[in-house]
N, C-alpha and C positions, 0 to 999 in steps of 0.2 A: 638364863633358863637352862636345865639339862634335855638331854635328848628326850630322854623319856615325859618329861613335860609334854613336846614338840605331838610325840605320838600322842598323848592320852588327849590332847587338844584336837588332831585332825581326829583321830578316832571319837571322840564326841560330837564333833561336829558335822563328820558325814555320815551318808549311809553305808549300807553294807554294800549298796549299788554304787555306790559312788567311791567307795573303798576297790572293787572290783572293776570301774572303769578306767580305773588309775593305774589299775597291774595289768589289763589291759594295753592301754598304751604304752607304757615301761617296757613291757614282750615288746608287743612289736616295733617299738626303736631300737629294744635290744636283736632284735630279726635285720632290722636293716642294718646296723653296726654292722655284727657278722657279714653279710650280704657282703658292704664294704670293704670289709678284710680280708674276702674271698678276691675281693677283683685286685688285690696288691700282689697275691703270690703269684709265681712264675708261672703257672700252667691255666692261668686265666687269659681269654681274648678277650678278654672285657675290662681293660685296665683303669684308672683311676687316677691323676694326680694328686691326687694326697698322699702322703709321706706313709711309709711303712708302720712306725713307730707311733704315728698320731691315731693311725686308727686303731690300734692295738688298744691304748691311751683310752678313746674316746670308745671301745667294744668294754675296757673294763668300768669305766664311766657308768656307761648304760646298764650292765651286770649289777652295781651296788643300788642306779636308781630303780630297778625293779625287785631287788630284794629287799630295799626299805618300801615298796606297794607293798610286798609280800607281808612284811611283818605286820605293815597298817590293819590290811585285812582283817590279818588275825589280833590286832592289839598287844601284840608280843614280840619285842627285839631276837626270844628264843629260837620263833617260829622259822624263819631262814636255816638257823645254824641248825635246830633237829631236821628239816626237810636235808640239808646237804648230809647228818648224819644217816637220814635215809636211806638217801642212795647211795653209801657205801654198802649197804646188803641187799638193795634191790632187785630182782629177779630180771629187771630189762637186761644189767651187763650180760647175762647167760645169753638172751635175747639175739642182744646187739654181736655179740662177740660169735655166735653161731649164723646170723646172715652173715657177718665178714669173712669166716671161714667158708660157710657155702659157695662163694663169690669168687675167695680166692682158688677155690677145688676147680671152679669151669675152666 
C-alpha cells in the first residue's frame, strides 16, 4: 500500500476528535522528548543517562510522529510542509526575537 492509502484509511475511519487526540499526544511526547534533551546539556542539574545522540534520535522521532497527526487531522501530507512554510514569515520570530533582545538589554 502507499502512504497516502495509510492516511486516507486512518482519516476515514476516525473522527476529527480522535484525529485531534492523536496530535495531542504526539505534542506532548514530543514535549517530553525535548524536556529529555534539555536534561543532556551541560548546564542542566537535572541529568539523565541516556546518551546525547539517542535522545536527539528519539526528539526527531517524536517531531515526524506529530507532524504525521498533523497531516491526519488535516487529511493532507501538504498540511505539515505549508504550516513549516508558515512560519518562515510568521510574525512570532519579530515576537520571539524582541523578548530575546529585551532580555539581553537588562
Amino acid at each position: 500500500m502507499r502512504t497516502e492509502d495509510y492516511l486516507d484509511y486512518i482519516n476515514m475511519n476516525l473522527s476529527a476528535r480522535e484525529l485531534l487526540e492523536q496530535l495531542a499526544e504526539e505534542a506532548a511526547e514530543l514535549s517530553q522528548a525535548a524536556l529529555k534533551t534539555c536534561r543532556t546539556l551541560d548546564d542542566s542539574n537535572n541529568p539523565t543517562s541516556a546518551p546525547e545522540d539517542e535522545v536527539w534520535e528519539h526528539l526527531d522521532e517524536e517531531m515526524v510522529d506529530m507532524l504525521n497527526a498533523y497531516c491526519a487531522v488535516y487529511g493532507d501530507f501538504s498540511a505539515a510542509a505549508n504550516a513549516l512554510l508558515d512560519c518562515h514569515g510568521s510574525p512570532k520570530w519579530e515576537r520571539w526575537y524582541e523578548r530575546v533582545k529585551e532580555a539581553q538589554q537588562k
